[in-house]
C-alpha angles and dihedrals in degrees: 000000000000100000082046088050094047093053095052092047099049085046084056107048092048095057092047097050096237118143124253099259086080098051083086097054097034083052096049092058089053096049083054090045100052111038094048074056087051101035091050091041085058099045088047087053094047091040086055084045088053093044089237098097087153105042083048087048097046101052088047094058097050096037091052085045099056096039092068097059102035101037130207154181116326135187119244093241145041099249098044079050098042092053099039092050094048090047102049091052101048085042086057110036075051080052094051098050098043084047094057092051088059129092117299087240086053093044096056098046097048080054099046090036094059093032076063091062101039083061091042096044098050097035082045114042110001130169102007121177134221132197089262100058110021114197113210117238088248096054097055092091098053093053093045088061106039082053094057096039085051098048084043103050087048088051099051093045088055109050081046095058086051092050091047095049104022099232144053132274148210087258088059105058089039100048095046097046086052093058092041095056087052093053089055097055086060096052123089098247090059089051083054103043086049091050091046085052092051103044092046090058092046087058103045087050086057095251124093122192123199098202090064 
């Protein structure tokens, strides 16, 4: 992705005269660009081979919005990114799916329960930076509150769709998963589980690098 990415950059910034300090930065915007394309073409795929294309796509949309306002762990490299991303959604748009067909009780607990940790999370943690995606000091407070007026605004529609109809639906499970898997990925423990990854695969590659 980064040597595609490259390419593209250095054919850009020839035809439009710039000069080359800004094929870095031009080529970083492309390497976001197009693997968020790639990463959301495969969970769409996986999401048709598991017969829940919507839940899938659901989660993923959420998940992505709210991600951009309120942050979150991030691997050190395009292809961890690329499979646990890839991973985590098709795990939880399978979640959502599996979590709709159980008992209305259950149901409503898993929902309440992970509606809990969106409001911790954010309350909590939001937004939280990486390396890869600094968030200046003066911009804290506008995140922070882009995160709560999303989740908020999900959250209304939701419970306004269940008071209109009198039940749950699909869209239910699937939106707040999404939100929930998001919220993790601001909590410590996220921050932790996503080091551990990452230290376990530098090892195993024969380098390990403190600063993962």
């Amino acid at each position: 992705m980064k040597g595609i990415s490259d390419r593209m950059a250095e054919v850009i910034v020839r035809r439009s005269g710039r000069g080359q300090e800004y094929t870095e930065v031009i080529s970083y915007g492309l390497q976001a660009v197009l693997g968020t394309i790639v990463e959301f073409i495969s969970v769409v795929l996986i999401g048709l081979a598991l017969g829940l294309f919507k839940e899938v796509v659901a989660v993923a949309l959420v998940f992505s919005a709210m991600r951009m306002m309120a942050g979150g762990v991030h691997f050190s490299t395009y292809p961890r990114c690329y499979v646990s991303s890839v991973f985590m959604l098709s795990a939880a748009g399978y979640a959502a799916g599996y979590l709709y067909t159980c008992p209305r009780d259950a149901g409503t607990a898993y929902l309440l329960s992970a509606a809990g940790l969106v409001v911790y999370s954010l309350w909590r943690y939001s937004p939280r930076d990486n390396p890869n995606r600094l968030i200046k000091e003066e911009e804290l407070p506008k995140f922070r509150k882009m995160s709560f007026v999303f989740a908020g605004t999900v959250f209304a529609c939701l419970a306004a769709m269940y008071i209109v109809q009198g039940r749950t639906g699909w869209y239910h499970f699937s939106l707040v998963t999404g939100l929930a898997l998001e919220g993790f990925t601001l909590t410590d423990a996220g921050y932790r589980l996503a080091n551990s990854i990452e230290r376990m695969l530098e090892r195993r590659g024969g380098v390990h690098d403190e600063k993962s």
